[in-house]
C-alpha positions as CSV (number, residue, x, y, z in Angstrom):
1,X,-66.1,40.0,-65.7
2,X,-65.5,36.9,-63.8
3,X,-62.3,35.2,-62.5
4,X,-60.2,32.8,-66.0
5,X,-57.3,31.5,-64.5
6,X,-55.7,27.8,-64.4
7,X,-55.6,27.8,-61.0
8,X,-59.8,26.7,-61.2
9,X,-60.8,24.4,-58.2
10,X,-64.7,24.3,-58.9
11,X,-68.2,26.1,-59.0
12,X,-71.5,26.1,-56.8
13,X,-74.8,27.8,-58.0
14,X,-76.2,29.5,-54.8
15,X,-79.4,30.4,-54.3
16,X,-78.6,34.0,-52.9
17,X,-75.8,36.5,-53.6
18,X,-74.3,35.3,-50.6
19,X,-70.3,35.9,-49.7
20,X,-70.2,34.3,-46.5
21,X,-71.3,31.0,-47.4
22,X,-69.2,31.1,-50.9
23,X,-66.2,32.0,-48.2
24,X,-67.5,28.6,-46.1
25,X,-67.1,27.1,-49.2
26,X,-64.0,27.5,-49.8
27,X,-62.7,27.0,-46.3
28,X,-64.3,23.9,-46.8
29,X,-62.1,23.1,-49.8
30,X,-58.5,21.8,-49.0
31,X,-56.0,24.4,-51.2
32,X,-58.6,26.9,-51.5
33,X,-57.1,29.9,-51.2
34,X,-60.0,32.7,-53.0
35,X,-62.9,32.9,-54.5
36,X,-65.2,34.8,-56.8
37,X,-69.1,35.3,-56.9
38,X,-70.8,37.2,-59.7
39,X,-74.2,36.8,-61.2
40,X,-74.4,35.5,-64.4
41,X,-77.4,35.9,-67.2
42,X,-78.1,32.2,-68.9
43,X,-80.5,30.7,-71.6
44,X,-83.3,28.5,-70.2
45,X,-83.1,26.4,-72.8
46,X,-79.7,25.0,-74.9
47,X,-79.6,27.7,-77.6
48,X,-79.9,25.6,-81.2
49,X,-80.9,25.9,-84.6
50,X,-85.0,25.9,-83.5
51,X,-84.7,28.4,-80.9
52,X,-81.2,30.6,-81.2
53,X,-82.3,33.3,-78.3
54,X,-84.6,31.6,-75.9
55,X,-85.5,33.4,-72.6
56,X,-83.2,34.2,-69.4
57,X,-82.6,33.4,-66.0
58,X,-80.2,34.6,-63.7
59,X,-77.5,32.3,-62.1
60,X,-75.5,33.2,-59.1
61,X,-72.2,31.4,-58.6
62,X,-69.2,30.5,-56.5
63,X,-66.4,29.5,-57.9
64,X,-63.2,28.9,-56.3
65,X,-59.1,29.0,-56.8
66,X,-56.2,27.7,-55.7
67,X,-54.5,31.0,-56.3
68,X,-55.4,34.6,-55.3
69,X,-57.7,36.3,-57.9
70,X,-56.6,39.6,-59.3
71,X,-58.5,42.3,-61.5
72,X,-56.0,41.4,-64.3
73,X,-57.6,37.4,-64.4
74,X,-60.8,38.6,-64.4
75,X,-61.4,37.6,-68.3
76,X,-64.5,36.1,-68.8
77,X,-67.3,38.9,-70.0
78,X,-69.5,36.3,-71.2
79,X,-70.2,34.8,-74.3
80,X,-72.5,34.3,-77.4
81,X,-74.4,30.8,-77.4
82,X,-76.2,31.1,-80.8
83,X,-77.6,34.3,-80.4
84,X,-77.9,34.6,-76.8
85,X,-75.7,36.4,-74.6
86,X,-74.4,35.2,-71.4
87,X,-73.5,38.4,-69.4
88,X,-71.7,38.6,-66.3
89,X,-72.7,41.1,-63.8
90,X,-71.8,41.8,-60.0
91,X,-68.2,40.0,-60.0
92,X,-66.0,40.4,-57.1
93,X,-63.1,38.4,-55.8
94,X,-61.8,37.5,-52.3
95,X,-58.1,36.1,-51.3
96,X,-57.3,34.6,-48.0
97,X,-54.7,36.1,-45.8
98,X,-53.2,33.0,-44.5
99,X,-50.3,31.3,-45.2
100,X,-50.0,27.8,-46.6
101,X,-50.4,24.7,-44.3
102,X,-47.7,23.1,-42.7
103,X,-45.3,20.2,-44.4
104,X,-44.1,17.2,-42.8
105,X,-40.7,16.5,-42.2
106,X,-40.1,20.6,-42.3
107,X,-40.2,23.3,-40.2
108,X,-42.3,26.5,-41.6
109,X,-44.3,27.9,-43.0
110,X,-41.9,31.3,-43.1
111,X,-43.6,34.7,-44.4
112,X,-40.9,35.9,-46.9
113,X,-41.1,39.2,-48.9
114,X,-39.8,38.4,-52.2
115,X,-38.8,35.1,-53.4
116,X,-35.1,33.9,-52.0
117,X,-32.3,35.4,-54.0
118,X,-29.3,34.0,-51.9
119,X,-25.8,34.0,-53.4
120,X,-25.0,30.0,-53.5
121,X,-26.0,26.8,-52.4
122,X,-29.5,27.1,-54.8
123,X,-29.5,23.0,-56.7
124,X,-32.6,23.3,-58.6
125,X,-36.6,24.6,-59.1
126,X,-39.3,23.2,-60.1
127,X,-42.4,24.7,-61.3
128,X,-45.8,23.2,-61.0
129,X,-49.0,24.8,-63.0
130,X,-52.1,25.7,-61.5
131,X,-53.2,25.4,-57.8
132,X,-50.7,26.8,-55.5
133,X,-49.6,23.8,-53.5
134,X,-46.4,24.0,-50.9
135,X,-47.1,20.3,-50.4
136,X,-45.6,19.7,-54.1
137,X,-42.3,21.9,-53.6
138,X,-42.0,19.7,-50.5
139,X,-42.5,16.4,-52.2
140,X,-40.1,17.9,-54.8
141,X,-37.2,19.1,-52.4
142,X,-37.5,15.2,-50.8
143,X,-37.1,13.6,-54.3
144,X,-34.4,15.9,-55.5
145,X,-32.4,14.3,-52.1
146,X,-33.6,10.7,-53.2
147,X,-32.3,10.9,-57.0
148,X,-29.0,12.3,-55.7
149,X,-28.3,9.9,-53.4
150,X,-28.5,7.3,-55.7
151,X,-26.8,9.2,-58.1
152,X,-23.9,10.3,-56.1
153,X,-20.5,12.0,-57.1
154,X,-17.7,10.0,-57.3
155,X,-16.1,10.1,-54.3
156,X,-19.9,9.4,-52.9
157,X,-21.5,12.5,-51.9
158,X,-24.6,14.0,-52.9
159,X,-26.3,17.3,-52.5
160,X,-29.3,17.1,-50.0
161,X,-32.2,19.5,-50.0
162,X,-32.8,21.1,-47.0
163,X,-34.7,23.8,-47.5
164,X,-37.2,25.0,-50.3
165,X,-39.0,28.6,-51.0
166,X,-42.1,28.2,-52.4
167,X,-44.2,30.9,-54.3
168,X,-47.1,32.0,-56.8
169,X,-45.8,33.0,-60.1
170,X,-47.7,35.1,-62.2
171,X,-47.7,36.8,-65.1
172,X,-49.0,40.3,-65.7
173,X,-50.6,39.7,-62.7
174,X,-52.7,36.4,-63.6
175,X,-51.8,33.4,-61.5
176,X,-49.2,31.1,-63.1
177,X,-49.0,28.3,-59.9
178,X,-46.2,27.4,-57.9
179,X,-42.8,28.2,-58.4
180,X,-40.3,25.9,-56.2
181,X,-36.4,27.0,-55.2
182,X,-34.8,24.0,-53.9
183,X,-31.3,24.9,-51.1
184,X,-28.7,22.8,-49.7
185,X,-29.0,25.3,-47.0
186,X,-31.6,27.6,-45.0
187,X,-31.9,30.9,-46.1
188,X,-33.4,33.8,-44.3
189,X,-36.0,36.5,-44.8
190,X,-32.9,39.3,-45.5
191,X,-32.2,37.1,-48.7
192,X,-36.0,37.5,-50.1
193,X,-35.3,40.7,-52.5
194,X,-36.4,38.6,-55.5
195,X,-40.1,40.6,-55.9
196,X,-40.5,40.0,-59.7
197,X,-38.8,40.7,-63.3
198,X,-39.8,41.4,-66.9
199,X,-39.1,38.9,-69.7
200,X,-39.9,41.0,-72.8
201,X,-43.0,43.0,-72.5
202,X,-44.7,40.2,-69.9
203,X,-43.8,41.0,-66.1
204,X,-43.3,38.0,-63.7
205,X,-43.8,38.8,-60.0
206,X,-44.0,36.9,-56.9
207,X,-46.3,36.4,-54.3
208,X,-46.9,34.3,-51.4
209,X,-43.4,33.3,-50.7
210,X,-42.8,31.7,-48.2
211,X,-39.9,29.0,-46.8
212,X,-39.6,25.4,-45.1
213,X,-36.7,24.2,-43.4
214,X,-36.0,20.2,-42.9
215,X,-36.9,19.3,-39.8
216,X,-34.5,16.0,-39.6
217,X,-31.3,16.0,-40.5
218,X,-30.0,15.2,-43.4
219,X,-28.1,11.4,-43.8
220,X,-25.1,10.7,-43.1
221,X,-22.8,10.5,-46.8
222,X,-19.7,8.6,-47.3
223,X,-16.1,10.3,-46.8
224,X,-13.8,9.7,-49.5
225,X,-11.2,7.0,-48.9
C-alpha cells in the first residue's frame, strides 16, 4: 500500500523505479521531509459505462510529505474505477534524518527527546494540521508576544514568548502535523520526558521535537507606578 496521510506535498510519475532521483526530488522541495515510491497498475482509458475494464499500464510514482511516513499511514491498496482495479505494488517509504531549518529571530534548532514537559512558565500551544513546519510555531510564538502586549495586564505587563518546542503529532502512528508549546522561558533537553499518551483507545506520540530559543531579547514592559 502506498503512503494516505494529510501531510501530502505532491506526486511525479518517473520513468524508472528510481529512489535516488525521487530522494532529489524531494530535497528539491522546501519542507520535504519523506517520500514514497511504489508502482501503481492504471486503466489506459477513463473506465465508463462503454468500456468498464479497459487494459493496463503500469505507473511508477514519487510522491512526497511534509511528515515522516510510517507503515501505519500506508493506507491506500488501490481502488475499483468501474470494474478495473488499481493495484499498488512495490511501496516503500524514506524519512530524512535531519532536523528542521533554522528560524529567524531564534536560536536552534535543539534535538529534544520527547516533547518539553517543564513544570511552569508554559502560556499556550498551537496546533497546525498537515506539513510539519517549525516556521509556523515560530510565527506563532512571535504573535502570541504581539497580542499580549497590546493586551497587557493591568498594571502593564505582558507575557513574552521566548521560547517554543515544536513537534509531529501523530496518532496511532499516522502523521497529525505540528504541535507548538509556546514558554516564557528556555527549557532544556532534561525537561523533554513528554514521549506520547493515550486518549481512549487512540495513542498520541511525539516525534521530531525539537526547541528555539529567542535570539533578541525580549522588550522592555512597564513597572507599576
Amino acid at each position: 500500500a502506498s503512503v494516505n496521510a494529510n501531510s501530502y506535498m505532491g506526486m511525479t510519475t518517473l520513468k524508472t523505479y528510481d529512489t535516488i532521483k525521487c530522494q532529489q526530488l524531494c530535497d528539491q522541495a522546501n519542507l520535504c521531509t519523506a517520500f514514497n515510491i511504489y508502482f501503481e497498475r492504471d486503466p489506459t482509458l477513463a473506465p465508463g459505462a462503454d468500456c468498464p475494464n479497459p487494459s493496463s499500464f503500469t505507473n511508477i510514482k514519487c510522491t512526497l510529505w511534509g511528515s515522516g511516513v510510517t507503515k501505519e499511514a500506508a493506507k491506500n491498496k488501490g481502488q475499483y474505477r468501474r470494474e478495473f482495479q488499481v493495484v499498488i505494488a512495490g511501496s516503500n517509504g524514506y524519512t530524512k534524518n535531519n532536523p528542521p531549518s533554522e528560524q529567524p529571530g531564534f536560536t536552534g534548532p535543539t534535538a529534544f527527546g520527547g516533547a518539553i514537559n517543564a513544570p511552569g512558565n508554559y502560556i499556550g500551544q498551537k496546533f497546525f494540521a498537515g506539513i510539519y513546519d517549525a516556521g509556523k510555531c515560530a510565527g506563532a510564538c512571535q504573535a502570541t508576544t504581539g497580542y499580549n502586549s497590546r493586551h497587557p495586564r493591568a498594571d502593564g505587563s505582558y507575557d513574552t514568548c521566548q521560547f517554543f518546542n515544536a513537534y509531529l503529532l501523530s496518532k496511532n502512528n499516522v502523521p497529525e502535523g505540528t504541535y507548538c508549546s509556546l514558554y516564557t522561558k528556555a527549557w532544556e533537553k532534561k525537561y523533554s520526558t513528554n514521549y506520547g499518551q493515550y486518549r481512549g483507545s487512540d495513542y498520541y506520540s511525539v516525534s521530531s521535537s525539537y526547541g528555539y530559543t529567542l535570539s533578541a531579547p525580549a522588550p522592555a514592559q512597564p513597572i507599576a507606578q
